[in-house]
C-alpha positions in Angstrom: -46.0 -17.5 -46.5 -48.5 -14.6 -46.2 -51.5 -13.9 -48.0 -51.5 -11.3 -50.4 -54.7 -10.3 -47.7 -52.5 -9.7 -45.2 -49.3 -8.1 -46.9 -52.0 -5.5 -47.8 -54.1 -5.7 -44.2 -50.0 -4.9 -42.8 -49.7 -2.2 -45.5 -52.4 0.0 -44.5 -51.2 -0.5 -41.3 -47.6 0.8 -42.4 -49.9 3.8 -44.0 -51.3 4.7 -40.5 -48.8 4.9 -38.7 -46.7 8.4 -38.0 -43.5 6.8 -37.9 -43.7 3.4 -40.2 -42.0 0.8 -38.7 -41.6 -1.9 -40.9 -39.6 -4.6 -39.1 -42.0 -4.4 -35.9 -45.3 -4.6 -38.0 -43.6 -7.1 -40.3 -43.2 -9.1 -36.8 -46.5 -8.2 -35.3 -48.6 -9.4 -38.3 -46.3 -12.7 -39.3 -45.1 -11.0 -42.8 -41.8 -11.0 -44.8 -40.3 -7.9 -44.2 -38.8 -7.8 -47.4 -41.6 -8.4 -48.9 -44.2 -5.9 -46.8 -41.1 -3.2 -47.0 -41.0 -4.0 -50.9 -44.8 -3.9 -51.2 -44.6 -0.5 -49.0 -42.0 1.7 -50.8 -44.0 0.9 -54.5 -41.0 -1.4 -55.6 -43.3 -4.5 -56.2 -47.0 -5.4 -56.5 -49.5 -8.0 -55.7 -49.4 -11.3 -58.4 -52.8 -10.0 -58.7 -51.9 -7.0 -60.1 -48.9 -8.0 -61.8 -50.9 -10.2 -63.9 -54.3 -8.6 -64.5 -54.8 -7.2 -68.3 -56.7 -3.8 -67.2 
């Protein structure tokens, strides 16, 4: 399972990119790719942020 460090670390990289390609970064940096293309479109956060009080 991937750290929450690296679902973000593979999101920016998502961010940077002209042409996002999910499945190939998802690959290329050992995440989910539900979970990174999830994370990516907004549809879920980190447990972090699901759970803080702020």
């Amino acid at each position: 399972m991937a750290t929450n460090g690296q679902i973000e670390r593979a999101v920016a990289h998502l961010k940077a990119q002209k042409d996002p390609n999910i499945s190939a970064t998802a690959r290329e940096l050992g995440v989910e790719r539900r979970t990174l293309s999830n994370r990516f479109r907004g549809k879920t956060v980190s447990h972090e942020e699901a759970t803080s009080s702020a």
